[in-house]
C-alpha positions in Angstrom: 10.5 -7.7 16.8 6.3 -8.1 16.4 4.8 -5.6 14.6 6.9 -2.5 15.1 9.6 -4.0 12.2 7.4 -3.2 9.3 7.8 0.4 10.4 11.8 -0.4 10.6 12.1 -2.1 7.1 9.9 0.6 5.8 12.8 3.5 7.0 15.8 0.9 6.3 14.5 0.4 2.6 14.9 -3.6 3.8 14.5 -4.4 7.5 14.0 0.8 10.3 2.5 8.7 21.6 -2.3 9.5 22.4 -1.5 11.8 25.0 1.0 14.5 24.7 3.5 15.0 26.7 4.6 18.3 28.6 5.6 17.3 31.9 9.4 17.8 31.5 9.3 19.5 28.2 11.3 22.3 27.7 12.8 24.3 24.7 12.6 24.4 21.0 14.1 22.0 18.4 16.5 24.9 17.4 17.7 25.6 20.7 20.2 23.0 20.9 22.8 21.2 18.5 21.1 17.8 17.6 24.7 16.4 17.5 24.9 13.5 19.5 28.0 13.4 22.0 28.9 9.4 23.0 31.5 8.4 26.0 34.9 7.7 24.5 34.9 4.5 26.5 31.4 3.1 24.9 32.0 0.9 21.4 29.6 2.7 18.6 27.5 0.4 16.1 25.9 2.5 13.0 23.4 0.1 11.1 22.9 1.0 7.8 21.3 -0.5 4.6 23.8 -1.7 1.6 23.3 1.9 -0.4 25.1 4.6 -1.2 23.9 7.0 1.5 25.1 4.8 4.2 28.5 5.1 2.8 28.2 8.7 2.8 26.6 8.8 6.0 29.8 6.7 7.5 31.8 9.1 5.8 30.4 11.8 7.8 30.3 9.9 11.2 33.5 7.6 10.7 35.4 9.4 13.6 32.9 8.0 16.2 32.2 4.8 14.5 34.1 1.9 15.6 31.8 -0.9 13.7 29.8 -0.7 11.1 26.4 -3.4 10.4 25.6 -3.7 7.0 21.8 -5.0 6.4 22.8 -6.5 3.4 21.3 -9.9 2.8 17.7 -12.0 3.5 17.1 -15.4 3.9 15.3 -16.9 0.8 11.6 -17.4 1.5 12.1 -21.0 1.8 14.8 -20.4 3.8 17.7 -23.2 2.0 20.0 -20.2 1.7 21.3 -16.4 1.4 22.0 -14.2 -2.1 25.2 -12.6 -2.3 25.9 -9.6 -1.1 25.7 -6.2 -3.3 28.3 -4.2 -4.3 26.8 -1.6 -2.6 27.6 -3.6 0.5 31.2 -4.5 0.0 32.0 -1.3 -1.1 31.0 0.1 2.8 32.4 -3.0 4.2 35.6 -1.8 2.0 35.3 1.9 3.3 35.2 0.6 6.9 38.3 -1.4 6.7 40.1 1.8 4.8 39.1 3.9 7.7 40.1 1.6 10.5 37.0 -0.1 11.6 35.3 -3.1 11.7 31.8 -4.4 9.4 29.7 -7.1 10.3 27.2 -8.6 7.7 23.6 -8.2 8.8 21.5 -11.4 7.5 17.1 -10.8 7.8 14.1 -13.0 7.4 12.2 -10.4 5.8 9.9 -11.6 3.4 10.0 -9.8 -0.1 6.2 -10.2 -1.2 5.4 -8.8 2.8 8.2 -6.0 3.0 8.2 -7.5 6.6 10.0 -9.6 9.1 8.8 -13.7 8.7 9.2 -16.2 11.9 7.6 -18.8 9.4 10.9 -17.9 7.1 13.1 -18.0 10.0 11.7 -21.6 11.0 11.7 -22.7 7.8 15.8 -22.4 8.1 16.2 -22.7 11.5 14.6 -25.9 12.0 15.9 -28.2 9.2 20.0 -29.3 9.7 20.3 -28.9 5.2 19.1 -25.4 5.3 21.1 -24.2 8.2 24.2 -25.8 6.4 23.3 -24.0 3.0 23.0 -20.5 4.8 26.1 -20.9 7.0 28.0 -21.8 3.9 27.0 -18.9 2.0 27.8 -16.4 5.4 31.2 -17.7 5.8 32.2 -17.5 2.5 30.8 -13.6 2.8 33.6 -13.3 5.3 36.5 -14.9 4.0 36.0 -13.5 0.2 33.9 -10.3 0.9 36.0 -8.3 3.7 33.6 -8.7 6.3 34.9 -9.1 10.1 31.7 -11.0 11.0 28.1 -11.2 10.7 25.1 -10.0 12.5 21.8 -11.8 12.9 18.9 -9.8 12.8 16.2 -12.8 12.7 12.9 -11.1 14.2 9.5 -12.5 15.0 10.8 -15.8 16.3 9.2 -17.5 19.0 9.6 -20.2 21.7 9.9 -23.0 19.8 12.9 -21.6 18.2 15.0 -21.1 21.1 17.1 -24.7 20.8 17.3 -24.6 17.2 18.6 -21.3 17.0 21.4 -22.4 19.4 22.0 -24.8 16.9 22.2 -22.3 14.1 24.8 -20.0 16.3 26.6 -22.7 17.3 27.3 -24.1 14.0 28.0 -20.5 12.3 30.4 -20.2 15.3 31.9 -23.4 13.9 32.6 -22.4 10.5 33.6 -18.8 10.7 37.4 -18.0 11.0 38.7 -17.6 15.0 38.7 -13.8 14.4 34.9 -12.9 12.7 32.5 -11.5 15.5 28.8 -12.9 15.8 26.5 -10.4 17.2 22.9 -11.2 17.5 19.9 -8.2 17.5 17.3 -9.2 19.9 13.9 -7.7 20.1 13.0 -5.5 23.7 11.2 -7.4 26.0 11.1 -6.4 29.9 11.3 -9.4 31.8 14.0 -12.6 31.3 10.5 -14.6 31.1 9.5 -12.8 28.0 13.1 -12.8 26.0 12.5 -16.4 26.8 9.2 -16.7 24.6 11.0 -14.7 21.7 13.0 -17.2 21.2 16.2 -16.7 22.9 18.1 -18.9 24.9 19.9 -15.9 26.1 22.2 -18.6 28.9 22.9 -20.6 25.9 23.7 -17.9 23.4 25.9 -16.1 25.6 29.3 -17.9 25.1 28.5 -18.1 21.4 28.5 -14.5 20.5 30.2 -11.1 21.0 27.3 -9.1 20.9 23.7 -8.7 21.9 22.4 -5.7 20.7 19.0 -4.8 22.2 17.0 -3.3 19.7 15.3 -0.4 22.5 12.7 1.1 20.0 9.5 0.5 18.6 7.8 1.0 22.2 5.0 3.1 19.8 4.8 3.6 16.3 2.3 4.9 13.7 0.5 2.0 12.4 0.5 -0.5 15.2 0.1 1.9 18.6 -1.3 4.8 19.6 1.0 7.6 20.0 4.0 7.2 22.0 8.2 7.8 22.4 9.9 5.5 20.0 11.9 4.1 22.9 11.4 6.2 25.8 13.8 5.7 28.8 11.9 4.0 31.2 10.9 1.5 28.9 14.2 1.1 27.1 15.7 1.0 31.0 13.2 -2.4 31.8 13.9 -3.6 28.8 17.8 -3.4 29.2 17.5 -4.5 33.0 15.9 -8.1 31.9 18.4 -8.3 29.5 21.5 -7.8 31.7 19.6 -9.6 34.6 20.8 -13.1 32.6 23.4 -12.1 30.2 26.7 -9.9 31.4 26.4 -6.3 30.4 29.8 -6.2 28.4 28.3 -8.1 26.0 25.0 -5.8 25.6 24.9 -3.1 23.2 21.8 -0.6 23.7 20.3 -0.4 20.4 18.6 3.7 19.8 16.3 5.0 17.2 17.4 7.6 15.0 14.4 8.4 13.7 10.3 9.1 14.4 6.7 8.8 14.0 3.8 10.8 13.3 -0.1 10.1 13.9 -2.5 12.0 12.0 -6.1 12.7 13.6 -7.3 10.1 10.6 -5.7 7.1 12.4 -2.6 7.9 9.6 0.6 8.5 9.6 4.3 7.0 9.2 8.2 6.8 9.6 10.2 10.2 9.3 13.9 11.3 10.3 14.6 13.6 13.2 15.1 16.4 10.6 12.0 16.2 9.2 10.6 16.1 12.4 12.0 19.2 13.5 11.1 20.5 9.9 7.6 19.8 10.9 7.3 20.7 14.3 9.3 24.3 14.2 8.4 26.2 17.4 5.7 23.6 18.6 8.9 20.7 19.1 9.3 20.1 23.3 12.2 17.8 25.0 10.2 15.2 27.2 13.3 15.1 29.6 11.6 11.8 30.9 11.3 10.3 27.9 14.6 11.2 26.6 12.8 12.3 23.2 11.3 14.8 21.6 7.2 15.5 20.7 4.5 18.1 19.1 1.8 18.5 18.2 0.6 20.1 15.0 -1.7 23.1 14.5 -3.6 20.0 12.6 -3.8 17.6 15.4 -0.9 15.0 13.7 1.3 13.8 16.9 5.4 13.7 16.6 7.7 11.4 18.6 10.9 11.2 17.3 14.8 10.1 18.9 17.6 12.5 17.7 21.3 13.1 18.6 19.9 14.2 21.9 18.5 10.8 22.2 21.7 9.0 21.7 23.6 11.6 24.1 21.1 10.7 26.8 21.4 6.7 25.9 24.8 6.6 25.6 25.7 8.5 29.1 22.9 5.7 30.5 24.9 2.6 29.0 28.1 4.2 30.6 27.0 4.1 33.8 25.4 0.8 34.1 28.5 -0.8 31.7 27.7 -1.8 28.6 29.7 -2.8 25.8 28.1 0.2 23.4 25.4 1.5 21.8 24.1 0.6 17.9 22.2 3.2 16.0 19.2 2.1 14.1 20.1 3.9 11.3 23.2 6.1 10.1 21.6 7.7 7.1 18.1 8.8 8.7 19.7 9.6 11.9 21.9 12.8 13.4 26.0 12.8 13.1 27.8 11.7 15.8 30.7 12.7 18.1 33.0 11.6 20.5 33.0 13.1 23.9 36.7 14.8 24.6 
């Protein structure tokens, strides 16, 4: 995803507006529960890192979780191959299969020295026939030894000239996984079929090759490489869905949501922070941008808060219902708000 996934591995610990907003706001932060309440008939994704407080944090949402994506290994920085995966990481992938559901095995290209997302990592494996063979090895053997149901890509800042090779890639993990492991694929926002096309994706091409795209709808603003902004405010997240569906068949299209926020300090400052801290911040001064679908303040300082809660996902969640998707993927259990099922 550009430059918002510093931001993202910044929150994850690996790989998580200028003008405020008031037309449409209404109510405090403590008005309302900051549960979020998703359709019975929507599949739920929590992403979470390989740590401790994702298993606790599936713990606390495992009735509404039907998958689980582990962001547990990175390409090596010449790209020849993956480490294994952590204990931490088999023990949620072991959690999830105690509690009925199913864990997919998130691999990134983020680079260690950077703390960011690499394309140049992500071409160094994509691109040669050896290293795509090394890192398909190690993945399947995750799955067939580690309890994982499947794997997830999450290969950002690719770019055109990627597209065929990472056909390649899919269609030669698709190869070498057993019949039953799922292959989802996390695809940065864009808001035309034109521009998913310059990110790399051959989204025609991918299609029969994977269960899942999951749209990553966030990072519209962000502290650090926009001014201030929703994380992933409806309209945008609504384009950026439609270019997506307009090529590939909305059962296969998981809306991806942010649980989590921003700040923007008068100094040009600011950072990542959780929808409770956000509230913690704003108190009385927190207003639901109804258009939006997120909430903002400002501080008696000047600092600027944007930040997608359990409200967020509620609003998200009723909006992938009615145009049918497959689900929606929260970006990340342990920063974000618990979750329900609708009765």
């Amino acid at each position: 995803m550009t430059r918002q996934r510093a931001s993202r591995a910044v929150i994850g610990g690996l790989a998580v507006a200028a003008v405020l907003l008031t037309a449409g706001c209404s109510g405090a932060a403590g008005s309302d529960s900051h549960v979020a309440t998703v359709p019975a008939q929507l599949s739920v994704e929590g992403y979470g890192v390989a740590s401790a407080a994702t298993l606790t944090a599936l713990q606390r949402d495992r009735s509404a979780i039907d998958l689980v994506g582990i962001s547990g290994v990175s390409l090596t920085p010449e790209g020849e191959g993956v480490a294994a995966s952590s204990n931490e990481a088999l023990a949620i992938a072991a959690r999830a299969k105690k509690d009925g559901k199913k864990s997919e095995l998130l691999v990134n290209n983020i680079d260690p020295d950077k703390g960011d997302f690499s394309g140049a990592i992500a071409t160094k494996m994509l691109s040669s026939a050896e290293n795509r063979s090394f890192v398909i090895s190690g993945l399947a053997s995750e799955v067939e030894h580690g309890g994982y149901d499947g794997i997830g890509l999450d290969l950002e800042y690719l770019s055109a000239q990627n597209a065929d090779d990472l056909v390649s890639f899919v269609t030669e993990l698709r190869a070498a996984l057993p019949e039953r492991a799922t292959i989802s694929i996390a695809v940065m926002a864009e808001t035309s079929p034109a521009a998913y096309e310059s990110a790399g994706y051959d989204l025609k091409s991918l299609e029969p090759l994977v269960d899942r795209f999951v749209v990553m709808a966030y990072d519209e603003h962000g502290s650090g490489f926009s001014s201030a902004g929703p994380v992933g405010g409806l309209p945008w997240a609504k384009q950026v869905v439609a270019a997506l569906t307009s090529v590939v068949s909305a059962k296969k299209v998981d809306l991806g949501v942010a649980g989590y926020g921003y700040s923007w300090t008068t100094s040009g400052g600011g950072g990542v922070l959780s929808p409770a801290a956000a509230r913690k911040k704003a108190g009385s001064r927190a207003s639901w941008v109804a258009a939006q679908g997120e909430w903002t303040a400002k501080l008696q300082n000047g600092t600027v808060l944007w930040w997608s809660d359990g409200r967020s996902l509620t609003v998200r969640s009723n909006y992938a219902k009615s145009i049918g998707l497959h689900g929606v993927a929260l970006w990340q259990l342990t920063t974000g708000d618990p979750i329900e099922r609708a009765s």
